[in-house]
C-alpha positions as CSV (number, residue, x, y, z in Angstrom):
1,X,175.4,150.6,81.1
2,X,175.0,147.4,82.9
3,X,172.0,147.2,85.5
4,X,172.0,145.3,88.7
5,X,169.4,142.8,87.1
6,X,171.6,142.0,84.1
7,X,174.1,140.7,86.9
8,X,174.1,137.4,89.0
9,X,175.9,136.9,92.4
10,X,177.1,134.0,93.6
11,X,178.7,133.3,96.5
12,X,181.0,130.1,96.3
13,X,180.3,127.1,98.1
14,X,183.8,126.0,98.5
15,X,185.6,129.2,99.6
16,X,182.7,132.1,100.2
17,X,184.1,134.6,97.4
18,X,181.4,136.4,96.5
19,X,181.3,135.9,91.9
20,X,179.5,138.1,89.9
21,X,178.2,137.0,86.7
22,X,177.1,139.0,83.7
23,X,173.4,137.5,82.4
24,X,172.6,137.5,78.6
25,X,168.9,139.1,77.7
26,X,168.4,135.7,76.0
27,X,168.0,133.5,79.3
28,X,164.8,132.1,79.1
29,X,162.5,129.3,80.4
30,X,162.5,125.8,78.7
31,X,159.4,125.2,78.7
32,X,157.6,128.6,78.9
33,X,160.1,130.4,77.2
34,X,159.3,133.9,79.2
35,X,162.6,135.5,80.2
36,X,164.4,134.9,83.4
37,X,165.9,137.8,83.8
38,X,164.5,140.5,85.8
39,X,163.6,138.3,88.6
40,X,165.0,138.1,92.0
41,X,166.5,134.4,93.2
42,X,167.5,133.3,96.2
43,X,169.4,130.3,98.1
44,X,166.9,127.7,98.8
45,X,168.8,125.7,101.3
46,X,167.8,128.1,104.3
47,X,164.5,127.9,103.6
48,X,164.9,123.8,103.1
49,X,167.1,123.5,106.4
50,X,164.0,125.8,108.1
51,X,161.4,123.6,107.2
52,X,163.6,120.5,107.9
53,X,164.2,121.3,110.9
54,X,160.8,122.5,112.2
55,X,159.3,119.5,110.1
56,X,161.8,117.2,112.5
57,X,161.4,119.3,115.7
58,X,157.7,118.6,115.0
59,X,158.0,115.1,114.0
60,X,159.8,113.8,117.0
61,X,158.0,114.9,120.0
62,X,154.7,113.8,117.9
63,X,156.6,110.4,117.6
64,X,156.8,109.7,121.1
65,X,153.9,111.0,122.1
66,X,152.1,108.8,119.7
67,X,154.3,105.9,120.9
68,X,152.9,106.5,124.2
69,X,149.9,107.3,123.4
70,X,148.9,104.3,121.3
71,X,150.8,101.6,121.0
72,X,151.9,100.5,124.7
73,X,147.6,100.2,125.5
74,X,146.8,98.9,122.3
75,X,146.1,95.1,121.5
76,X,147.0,93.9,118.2
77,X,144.6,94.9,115.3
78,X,143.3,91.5,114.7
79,X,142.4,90.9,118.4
80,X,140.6,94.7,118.0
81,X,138.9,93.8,114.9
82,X,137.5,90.7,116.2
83,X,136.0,92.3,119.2
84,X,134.5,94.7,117.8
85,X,133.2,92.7,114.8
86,X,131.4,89.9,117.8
87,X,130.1,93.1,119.2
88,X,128.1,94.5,115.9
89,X,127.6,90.5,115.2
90,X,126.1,89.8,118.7
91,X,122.5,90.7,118.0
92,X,120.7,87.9,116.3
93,X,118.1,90.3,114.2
94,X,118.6,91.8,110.9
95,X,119.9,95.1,111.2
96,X,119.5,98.4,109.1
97,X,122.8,100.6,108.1
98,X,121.8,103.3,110.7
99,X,121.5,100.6,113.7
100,X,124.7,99.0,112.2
101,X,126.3,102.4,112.3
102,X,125.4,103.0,116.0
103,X,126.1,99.7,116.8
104,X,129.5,99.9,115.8
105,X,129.9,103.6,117.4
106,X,128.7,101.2,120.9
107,X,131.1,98.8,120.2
108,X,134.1,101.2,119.3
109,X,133.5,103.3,122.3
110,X,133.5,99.9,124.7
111,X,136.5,98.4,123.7
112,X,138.3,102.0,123.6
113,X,137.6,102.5,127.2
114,X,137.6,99.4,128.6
115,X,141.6,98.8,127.0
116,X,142.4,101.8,129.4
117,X,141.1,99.4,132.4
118,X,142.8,96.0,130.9
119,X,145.8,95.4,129.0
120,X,146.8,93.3,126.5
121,X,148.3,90.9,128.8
122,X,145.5,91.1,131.5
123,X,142.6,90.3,128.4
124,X,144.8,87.2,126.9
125,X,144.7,85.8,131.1
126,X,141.2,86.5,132.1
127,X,139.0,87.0,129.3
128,X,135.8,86.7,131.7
129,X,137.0,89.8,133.1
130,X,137.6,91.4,129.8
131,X,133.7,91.0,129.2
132,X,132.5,91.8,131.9
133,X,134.1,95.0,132.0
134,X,133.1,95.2,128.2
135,X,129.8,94.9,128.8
136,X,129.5,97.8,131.5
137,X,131.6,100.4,129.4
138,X,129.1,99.2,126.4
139,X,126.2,100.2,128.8
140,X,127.7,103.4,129.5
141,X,128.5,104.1,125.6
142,X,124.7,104.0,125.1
């Protein structure tokens, strides 16, 4: 007598008629070699699709967002790393790692908040401005 488990349906891909195959006791894992039968399988591409799709409705809204967010009141990353390096630079004594470390948490901070006040464009026109303004949100990162 033949068990549901000794059995494999599959549906065809090409024309939905539901086959049904008979298993052999002898199907077994390459590389483990424990027996395959007796377990349940499934179709993976649901699940596949699922996560596809949630990956992508998640991706895409995170995308523009970020596109927003980031790189319309950003300045370049050299022109960034320059700044902040002067900053952490500026102070003629010999610093310790923990005074670095704050230093650059300072210097981080200003330039953070004072791109929300000045653009790109704006800093490349008036760079007086641009420190000025630096200096005060500095100050205030203290």
């Amino acid at each position: 007598m033949e068990t549901s488990k000794s059995k494999l349906k599959i549906i065809c891909p090409n024309c939905d008629e539901e086959n049904t195959i008979k298993l052999s006791s002898e199907i077994k894992c390459k590389k483990c070699k424990k027996d395959l039968i007796k377990w349940r399988y499934s179709k993976i591409t649901k699940k596949v699709l699922g996560a596809g799709t949630a990956f992508i409705l998640g991706v895409a809204p995170a995308y523009e967002i970020g596109k927003h967010m980031y790189s319309e009141d950003r300045y370049p990353v050299a022109t960034e790393y320059s700044i902040v390096h002067s900053c952490i630079s500026s102070y003629s004594a010999p610093l310790n790692r923990v005074q670095i470390e704050n230093k650059k948490a300072i210097c981080v901070c200003a330039l953070s908040n004072t791109m929300k006040t000045i653009d790109y464009d704006e800093y490349k026109k008036d760079q007086e401005k641009f420190i000025d303004i630096f200096e005060q949100k500095a100050t205030q990162c203290q």
